[in-house]
N, C-alpha and C positions, 0 to 999 in steps of 0.2 A: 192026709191031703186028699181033696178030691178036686177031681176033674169037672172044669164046667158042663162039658160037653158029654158026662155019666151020667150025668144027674139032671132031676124035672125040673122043668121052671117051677111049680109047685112045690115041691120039696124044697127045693133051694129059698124059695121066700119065706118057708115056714120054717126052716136052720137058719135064717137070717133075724127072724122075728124072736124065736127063743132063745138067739144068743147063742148057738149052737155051730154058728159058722159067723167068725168074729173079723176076717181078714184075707184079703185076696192076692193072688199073685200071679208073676208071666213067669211061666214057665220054663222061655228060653231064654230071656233072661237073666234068670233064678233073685226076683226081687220080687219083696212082698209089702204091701201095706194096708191103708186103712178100706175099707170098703168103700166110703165117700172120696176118696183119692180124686182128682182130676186126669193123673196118667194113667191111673190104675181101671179107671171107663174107659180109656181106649185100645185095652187090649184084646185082640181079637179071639174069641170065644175057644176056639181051639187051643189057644195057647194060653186060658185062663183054668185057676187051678184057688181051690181057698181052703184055710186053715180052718182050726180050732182057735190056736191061741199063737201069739209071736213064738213059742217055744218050739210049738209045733214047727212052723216055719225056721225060724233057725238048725232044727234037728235035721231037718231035708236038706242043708245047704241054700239056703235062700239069706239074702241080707237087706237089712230094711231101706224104703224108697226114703230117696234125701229132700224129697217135697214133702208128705205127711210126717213122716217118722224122722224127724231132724237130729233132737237129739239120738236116737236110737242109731242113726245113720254114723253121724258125730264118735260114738262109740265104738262101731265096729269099725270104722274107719283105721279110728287111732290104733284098733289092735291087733288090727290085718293087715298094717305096714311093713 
């Protein structure tokens, strides 16, 4: 997990470009999704945080956004009931 606010804007677009940072998230929230998200642009930088991969994000305690990640959302749902 990295913190937006650790890391360059430079760094960050070149982990962005290589596939190397694949998923963003809020951090006080503890919800993670796609990088092109609509919610996931309005989180404010302090409280923005991005993975590697969803597993990464699940392993921290994060559960996926019910806007990009539907099905994925769908399924923790049903087993966090």
């Amino acid at each position: 997990m990295i913190r937006h606010n650790e890391i360059s804007s430079r760094d960050l677009r070149n982990r962005i470009k290589n596939q190397t940072i694949r998923f963003g998230g809020n951090c006080k929230l503890k919800i993670y999704g796609t990088l092109s998200c609509a919610s996931g642009k309005k989180i404010k930088k302090e409280n923005r945080v991005f993975f590697i991969s969803e597993k990464e994000a699940l392993q921290n305690g994060y559960r996926p956004c019910g806007r990009c990640r539907k099905e994925q959302y769908k399924e923790w749902k049903s087993a966090n009931r």
